[in-house]
mmCIF file of the C-alpha atoms, coordinates in Angstrom:
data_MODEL
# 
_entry.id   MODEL 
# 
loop_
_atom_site.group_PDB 
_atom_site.id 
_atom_site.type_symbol 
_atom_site.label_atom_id 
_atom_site.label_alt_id 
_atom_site.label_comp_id 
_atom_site.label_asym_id 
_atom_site.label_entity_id 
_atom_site.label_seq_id 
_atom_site.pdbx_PDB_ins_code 
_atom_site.Cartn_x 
_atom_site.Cartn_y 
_atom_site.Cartn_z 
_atom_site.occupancy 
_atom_site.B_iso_or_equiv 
_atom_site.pdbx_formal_charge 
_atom_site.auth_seq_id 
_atom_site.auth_comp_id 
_atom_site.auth_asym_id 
_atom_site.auth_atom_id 
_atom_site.pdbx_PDB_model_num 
ATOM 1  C CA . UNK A 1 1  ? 0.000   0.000   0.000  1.00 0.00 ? 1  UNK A CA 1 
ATOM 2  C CA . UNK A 1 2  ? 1.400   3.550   -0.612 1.00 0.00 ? 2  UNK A CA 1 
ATOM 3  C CA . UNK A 1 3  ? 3.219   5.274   2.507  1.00 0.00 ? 3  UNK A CA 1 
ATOM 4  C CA . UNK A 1 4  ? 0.940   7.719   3.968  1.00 0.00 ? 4  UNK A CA 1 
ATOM 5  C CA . UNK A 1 5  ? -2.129  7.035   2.313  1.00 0.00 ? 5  UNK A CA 1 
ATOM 6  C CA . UNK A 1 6  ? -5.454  5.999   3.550  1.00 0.00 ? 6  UNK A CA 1 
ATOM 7  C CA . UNK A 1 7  ? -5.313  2.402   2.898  1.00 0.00 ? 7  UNK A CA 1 
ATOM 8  C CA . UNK A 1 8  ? -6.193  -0.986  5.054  1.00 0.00 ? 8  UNK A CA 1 
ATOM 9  C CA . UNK A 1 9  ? -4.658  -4.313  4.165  1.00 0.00 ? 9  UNK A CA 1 
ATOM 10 C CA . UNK A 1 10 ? -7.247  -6.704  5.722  1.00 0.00 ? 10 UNK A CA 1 
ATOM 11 C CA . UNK A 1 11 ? -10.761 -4.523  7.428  1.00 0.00 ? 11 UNK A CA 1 
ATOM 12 C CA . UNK A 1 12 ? -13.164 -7.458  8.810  1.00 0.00 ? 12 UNK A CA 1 
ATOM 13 C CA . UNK A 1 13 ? -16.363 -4.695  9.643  1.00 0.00 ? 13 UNK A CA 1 
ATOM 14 C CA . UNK A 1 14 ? -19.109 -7.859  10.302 1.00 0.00 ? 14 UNK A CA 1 
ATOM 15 C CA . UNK A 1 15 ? -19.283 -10.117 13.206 1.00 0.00 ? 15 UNK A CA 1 
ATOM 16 C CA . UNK A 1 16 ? -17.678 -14.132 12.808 1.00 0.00 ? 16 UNK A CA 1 
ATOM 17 C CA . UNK A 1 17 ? -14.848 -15.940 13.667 1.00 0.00 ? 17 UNK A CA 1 
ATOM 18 C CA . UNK A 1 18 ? -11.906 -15.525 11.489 1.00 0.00 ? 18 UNK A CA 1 
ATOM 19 C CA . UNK A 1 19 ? -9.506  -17.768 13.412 1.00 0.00 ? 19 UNK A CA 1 
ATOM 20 C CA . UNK A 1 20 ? -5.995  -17.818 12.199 1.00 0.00 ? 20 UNK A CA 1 
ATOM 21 C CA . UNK A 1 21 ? -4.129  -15.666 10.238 1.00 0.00 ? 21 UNK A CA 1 
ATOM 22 C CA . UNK A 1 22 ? -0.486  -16.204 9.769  1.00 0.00 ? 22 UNK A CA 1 
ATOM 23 C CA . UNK A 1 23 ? 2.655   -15.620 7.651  1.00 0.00 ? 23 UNK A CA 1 
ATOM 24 C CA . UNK A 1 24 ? 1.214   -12.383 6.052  1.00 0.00 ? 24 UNK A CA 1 
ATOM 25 C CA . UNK A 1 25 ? 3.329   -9.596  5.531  1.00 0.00 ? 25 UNK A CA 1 
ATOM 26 C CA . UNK A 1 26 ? 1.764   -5.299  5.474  1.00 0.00 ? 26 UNK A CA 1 
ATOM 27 C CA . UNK A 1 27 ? 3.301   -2.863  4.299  1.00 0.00 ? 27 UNK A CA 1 
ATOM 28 C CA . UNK A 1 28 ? 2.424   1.019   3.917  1.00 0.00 ? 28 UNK A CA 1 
ATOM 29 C CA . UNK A 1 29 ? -1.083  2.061   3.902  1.00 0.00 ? 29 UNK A CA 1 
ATOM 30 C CA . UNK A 1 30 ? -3.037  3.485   7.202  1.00 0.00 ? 30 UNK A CA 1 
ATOM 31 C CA . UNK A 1 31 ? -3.827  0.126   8.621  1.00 0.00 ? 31 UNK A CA 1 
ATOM 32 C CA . UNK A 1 32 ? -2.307  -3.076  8.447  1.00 0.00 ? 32 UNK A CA 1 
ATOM 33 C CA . UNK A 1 33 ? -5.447  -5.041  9.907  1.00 0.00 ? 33 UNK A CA 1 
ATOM 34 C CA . UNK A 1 34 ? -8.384  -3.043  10.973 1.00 0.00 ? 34 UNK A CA 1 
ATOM 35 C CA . UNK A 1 35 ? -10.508 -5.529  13.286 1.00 0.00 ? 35 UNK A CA 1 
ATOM 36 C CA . UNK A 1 36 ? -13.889 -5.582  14.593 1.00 0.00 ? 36 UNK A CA 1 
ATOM 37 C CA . UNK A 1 37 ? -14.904 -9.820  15.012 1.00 0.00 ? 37 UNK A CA 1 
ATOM 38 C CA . UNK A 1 38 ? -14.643 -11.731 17.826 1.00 0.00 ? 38 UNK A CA 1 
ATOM 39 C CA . UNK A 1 39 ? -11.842 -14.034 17.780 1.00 0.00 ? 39 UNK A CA 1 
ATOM 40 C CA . UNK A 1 40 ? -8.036  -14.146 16.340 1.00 0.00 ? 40 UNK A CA 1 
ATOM 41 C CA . UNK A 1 41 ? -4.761  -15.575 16.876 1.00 0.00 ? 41 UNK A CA 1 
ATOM 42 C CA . UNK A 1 42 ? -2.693  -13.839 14.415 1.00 0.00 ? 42 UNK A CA 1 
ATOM 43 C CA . UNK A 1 43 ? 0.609   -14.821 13.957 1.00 0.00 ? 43 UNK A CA 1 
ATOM 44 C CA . UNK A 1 44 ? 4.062   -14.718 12.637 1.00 0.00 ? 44 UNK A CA 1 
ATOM 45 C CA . UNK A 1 45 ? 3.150   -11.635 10.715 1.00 0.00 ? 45 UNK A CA 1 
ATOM 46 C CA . UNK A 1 46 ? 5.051   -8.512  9.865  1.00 0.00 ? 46 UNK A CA 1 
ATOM 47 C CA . UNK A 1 47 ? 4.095   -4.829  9.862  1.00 0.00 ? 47 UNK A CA 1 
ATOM 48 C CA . UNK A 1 48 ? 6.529   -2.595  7.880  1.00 0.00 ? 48 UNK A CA 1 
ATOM 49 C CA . UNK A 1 49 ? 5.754   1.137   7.368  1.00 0.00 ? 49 UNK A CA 1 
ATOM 50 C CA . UNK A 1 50 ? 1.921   1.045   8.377  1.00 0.00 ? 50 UNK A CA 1 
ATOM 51 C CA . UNK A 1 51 ? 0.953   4.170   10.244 1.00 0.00 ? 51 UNK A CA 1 
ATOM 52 C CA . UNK A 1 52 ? -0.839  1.541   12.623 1.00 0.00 ? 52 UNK A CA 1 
ATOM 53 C CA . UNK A 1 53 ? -0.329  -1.988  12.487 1.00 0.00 ? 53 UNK A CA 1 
ATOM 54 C CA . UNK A 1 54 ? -3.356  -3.929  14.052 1.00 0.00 ? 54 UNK A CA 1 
ATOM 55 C CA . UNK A 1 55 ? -6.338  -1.698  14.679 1.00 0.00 ? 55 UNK A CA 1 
ATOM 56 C CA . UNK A 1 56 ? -8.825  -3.322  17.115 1.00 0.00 ? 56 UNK A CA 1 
ATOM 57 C CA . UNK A 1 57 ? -12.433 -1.741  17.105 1.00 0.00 ? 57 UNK A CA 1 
ATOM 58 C CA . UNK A 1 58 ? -14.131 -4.613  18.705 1.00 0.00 ? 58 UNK A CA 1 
ATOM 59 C CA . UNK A 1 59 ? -12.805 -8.195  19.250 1.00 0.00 ? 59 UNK A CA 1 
ATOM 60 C CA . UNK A 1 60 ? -13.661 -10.552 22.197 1.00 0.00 ? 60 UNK A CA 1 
ATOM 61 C CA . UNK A 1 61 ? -10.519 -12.642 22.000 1.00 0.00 ? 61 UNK A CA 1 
ATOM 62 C CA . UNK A 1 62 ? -6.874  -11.666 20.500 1.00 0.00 ? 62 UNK A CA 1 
ATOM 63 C CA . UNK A 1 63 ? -3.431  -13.794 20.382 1.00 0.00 ? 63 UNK A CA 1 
ATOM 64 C CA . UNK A 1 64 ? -0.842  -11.730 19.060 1.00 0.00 ? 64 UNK A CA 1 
ATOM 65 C CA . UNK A 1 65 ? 2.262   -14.639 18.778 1.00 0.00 ? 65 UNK A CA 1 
ATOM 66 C CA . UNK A 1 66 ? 5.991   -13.804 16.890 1.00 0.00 ? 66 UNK A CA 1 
ATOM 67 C CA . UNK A 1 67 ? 4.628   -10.989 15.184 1.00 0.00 ? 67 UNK A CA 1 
ATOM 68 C CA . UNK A 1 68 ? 6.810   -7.983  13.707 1.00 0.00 ? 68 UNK A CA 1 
ATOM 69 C CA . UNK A 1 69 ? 6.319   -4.441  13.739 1.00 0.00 ? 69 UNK A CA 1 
ATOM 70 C CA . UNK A 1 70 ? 9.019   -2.205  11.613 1.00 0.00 ? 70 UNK A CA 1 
ATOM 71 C CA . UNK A 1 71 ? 8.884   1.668   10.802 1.00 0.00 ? 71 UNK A CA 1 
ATOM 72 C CA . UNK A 1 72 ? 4.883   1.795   12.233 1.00 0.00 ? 72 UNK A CA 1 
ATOM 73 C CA . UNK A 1 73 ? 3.997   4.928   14.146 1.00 0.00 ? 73 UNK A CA 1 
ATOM 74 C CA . UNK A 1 74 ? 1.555   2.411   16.423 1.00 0.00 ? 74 UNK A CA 1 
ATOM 75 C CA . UNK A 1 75 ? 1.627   -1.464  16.825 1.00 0.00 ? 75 UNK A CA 1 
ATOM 76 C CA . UNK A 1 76 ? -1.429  -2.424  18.397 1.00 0.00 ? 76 UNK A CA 1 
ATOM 77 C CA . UNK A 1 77 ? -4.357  0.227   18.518 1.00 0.00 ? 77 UNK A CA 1 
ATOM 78 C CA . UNK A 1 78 ? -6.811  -1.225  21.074 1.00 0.00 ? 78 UNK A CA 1 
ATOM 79 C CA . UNK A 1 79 ? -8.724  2.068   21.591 1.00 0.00 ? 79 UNK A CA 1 
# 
């Protein structure tokens, strides 16, 4: 995603269960992952250059395991 800009990698806005998400790799863009579900383990993942990494607006359950954040101006955003 372009540096700066307004974009989001991965935005889950309904309700469910998206279980596992690993070996992904973000780069630029506004958000990484913008989250709002209800349960996660996200892992070995990097985050290069987002403004904010992992952007939590709602989620009952989150494991964050071996996960790298490079050149973000947040890593976890869990208002």
């Amino acid at each position: 995603m372009p540096d700066n800009s307004q974009h989001t990698g991965m935005a889950m806005p309904e309700g469910g269960s998206g279980t596992m998400m690993g070996n992904l790799l973000f780069t630029g863009g506004k958000y990484g992952i913008n989250m709002n579900n209800q349960q996660y383990l996200i892992k070995d993942t990097t985050f290069d250059g987002c403004n904010t990494a992992i952007f939590i607006s709602h989620v009952f359950d989150l494991v964050v395991q071996n996960v790298t954040f490079e050149n973000c101006q947040t890593g976890i955003d869990g208002m």
